[in-house]
N, C-alpha and C positions, 0 to 999 in steps of 0.2 A: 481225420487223417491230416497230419502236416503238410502243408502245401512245399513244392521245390521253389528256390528261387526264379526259374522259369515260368512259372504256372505263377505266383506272385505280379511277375512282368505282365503276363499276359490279363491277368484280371486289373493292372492298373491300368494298361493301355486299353482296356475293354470300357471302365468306368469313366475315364480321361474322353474318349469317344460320346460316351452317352453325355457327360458335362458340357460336352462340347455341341450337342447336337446334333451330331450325328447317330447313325442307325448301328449297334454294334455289327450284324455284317457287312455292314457296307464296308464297313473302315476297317477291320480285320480284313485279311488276306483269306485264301480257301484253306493256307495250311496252317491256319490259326495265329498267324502273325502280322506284322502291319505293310507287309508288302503294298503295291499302288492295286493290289487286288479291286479294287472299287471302278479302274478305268477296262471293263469287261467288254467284251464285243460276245457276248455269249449265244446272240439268236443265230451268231456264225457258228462259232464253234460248238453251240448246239448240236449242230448238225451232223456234228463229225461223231457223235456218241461221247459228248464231256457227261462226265459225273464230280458231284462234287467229294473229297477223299475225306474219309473220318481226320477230327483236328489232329495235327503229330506237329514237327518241332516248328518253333518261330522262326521266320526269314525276312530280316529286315533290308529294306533297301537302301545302301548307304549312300552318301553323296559320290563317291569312285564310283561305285556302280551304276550309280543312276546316268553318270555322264560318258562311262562307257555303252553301256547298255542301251542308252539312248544313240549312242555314234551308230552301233551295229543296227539297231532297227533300223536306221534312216537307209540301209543297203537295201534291205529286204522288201519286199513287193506286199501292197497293201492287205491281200487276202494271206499271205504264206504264217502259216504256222513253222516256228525255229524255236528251238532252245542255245542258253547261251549259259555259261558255266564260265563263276568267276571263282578262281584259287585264289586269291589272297582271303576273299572274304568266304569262301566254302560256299557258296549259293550260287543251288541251280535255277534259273530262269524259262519259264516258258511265254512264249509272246505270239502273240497274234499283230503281223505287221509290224506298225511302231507301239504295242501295246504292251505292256507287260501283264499275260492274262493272273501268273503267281509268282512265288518265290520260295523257295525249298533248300533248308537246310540240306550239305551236302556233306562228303566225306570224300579227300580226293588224298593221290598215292602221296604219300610220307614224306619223299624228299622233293617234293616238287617245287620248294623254296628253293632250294638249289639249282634250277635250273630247265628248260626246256629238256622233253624228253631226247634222248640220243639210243641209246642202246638195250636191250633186253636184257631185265632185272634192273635197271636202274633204279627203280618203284618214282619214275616219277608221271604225272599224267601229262599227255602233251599238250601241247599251245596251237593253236592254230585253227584251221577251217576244217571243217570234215561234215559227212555225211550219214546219216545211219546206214548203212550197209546188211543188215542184218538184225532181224528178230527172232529171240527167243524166248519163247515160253514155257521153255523146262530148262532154264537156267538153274543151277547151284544157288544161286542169291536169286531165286524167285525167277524175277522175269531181268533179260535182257537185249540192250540195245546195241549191237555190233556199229564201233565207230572204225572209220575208212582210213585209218591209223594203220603203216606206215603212208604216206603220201607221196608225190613226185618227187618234192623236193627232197625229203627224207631219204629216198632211191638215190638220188643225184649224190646227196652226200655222205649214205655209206656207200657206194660205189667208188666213187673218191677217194674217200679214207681206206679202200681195199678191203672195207668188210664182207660188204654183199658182192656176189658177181656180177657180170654184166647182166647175164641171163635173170637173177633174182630183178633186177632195177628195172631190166625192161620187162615182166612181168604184173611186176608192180604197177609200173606208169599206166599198162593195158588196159589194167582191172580199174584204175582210176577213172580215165578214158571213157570206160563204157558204164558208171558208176555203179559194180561190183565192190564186194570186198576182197581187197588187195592181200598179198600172200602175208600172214600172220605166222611162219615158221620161221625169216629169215632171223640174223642177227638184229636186227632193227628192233624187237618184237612186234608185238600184237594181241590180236586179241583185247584193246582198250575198249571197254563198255559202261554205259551209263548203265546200273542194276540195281537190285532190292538190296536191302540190309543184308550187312556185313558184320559191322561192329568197329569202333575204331578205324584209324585213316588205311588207306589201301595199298596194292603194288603198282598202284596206273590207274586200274579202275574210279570213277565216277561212282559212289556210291551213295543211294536214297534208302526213304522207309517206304517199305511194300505199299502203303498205300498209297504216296507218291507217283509209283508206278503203276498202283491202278488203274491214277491218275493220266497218266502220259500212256499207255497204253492204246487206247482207243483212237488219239490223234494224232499220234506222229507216227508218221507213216515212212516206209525204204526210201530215202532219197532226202526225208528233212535234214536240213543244214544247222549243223552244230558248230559253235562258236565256242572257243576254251582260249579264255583270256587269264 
């Protein structure tokens, strides 16, 4: 069977590793790529029910990421498990602390080069701090993770702009407040989730491979803190 140029990649940087002296899992990632997968804090997260997810796509860590990605972890509290998710480079991040435990090809909504999310149907995914807010496990795209999109500020400024009503805004802010998920019906939309395969980029959605969320299933829990940079 001909190998793909990815699988190519991956068997150089597997034999690169062994030349090198290193252990190939160590140096590979969990999702079979060169992520900093080897700086593991795993007798923690052990604990939490981590499995490791059959190999699926490569998630390199580039130097933009690494130096964003490093900025967010230094917010975050030594034990907290957070995902961060970066759109320029499609990779989703999972971290323990300041660690980066992997890195997972992503798939994020279509126009999101264009700009912070603003309005429903824009297809673009939004920017900023959120929460999971919601799990589900009989998602359409397998399993999903309900992000706390729209937010205060996002209230403030369709209310502003005369989108939403008063009453939608301060709704919203409530649900923030008591870190629920926030009304996903206004004009704002909603309904943004980190989920299983899709195919191709999305309408807003965060999209992974099923095994990925296998993966993230077990440890992030209502209330981890999502970063979309």
């Amino acid at each position: 069977m001909r190998k793909t140029a990815r699988q190519w990649c991956a068997v150089f940087f597997a034999a690169l590793m062994v030349w090198g002296g290193l252990e190939p899992a160590l140096a590979c990632s969990l999702s079979g790529g060169l992520g900093r997968g080897l700086e593991y804090s795993l007798s923690a997260v052990g604990e939490r029910g981590w499995k490791r997810p059959d190999p699926i796509c490569i998630a390199m860590v580039t130097p933009y990421d690494e130096r964003m990605v490093g900025r967010i972890c230094g917010e975050r509290e030594a034990d907290e498990i957070h995902l961060i998710v970066s759109l320029k480079t499609r990779t989703l991040f999972l971290c323990y602390g300041n660690q980066i435990i992997d890195s997972f090809i992503a798939q994020v909504g279509e126009a999101s080069r264009e700009g912070d999310k603003e309005w429903s149907g824009d297809r673009r995914t939004p920017r900023g701090e959120f929460y999971v807010c919601l799990k589900n496990e009989n998602s359409q795209y397998y399993k999903a993770l309900g992000l706390s999109y729209p937010d205060k500020e996002d209230a403030e400024r369709g209310w502003a702009a005369g989108v939403i009503s008063e009453e939608e805004r301060d709704r919203i802010v409530q649900a923030i407040d008591r870190g629920l998920q926030p009304d996903w019906t206004t004009a704002l939309g909603g309904a943004i989730e980190i989920h299983g395969e899709k195919g191709g980029l999305t309408d807003g959605c965060v999209a992974v491979g099923n095994p990925v969320m296998d993966c993230l299933w077990p440890v992030v829990e209502l209330g981890c803190r999502v970063r979309i940079y």
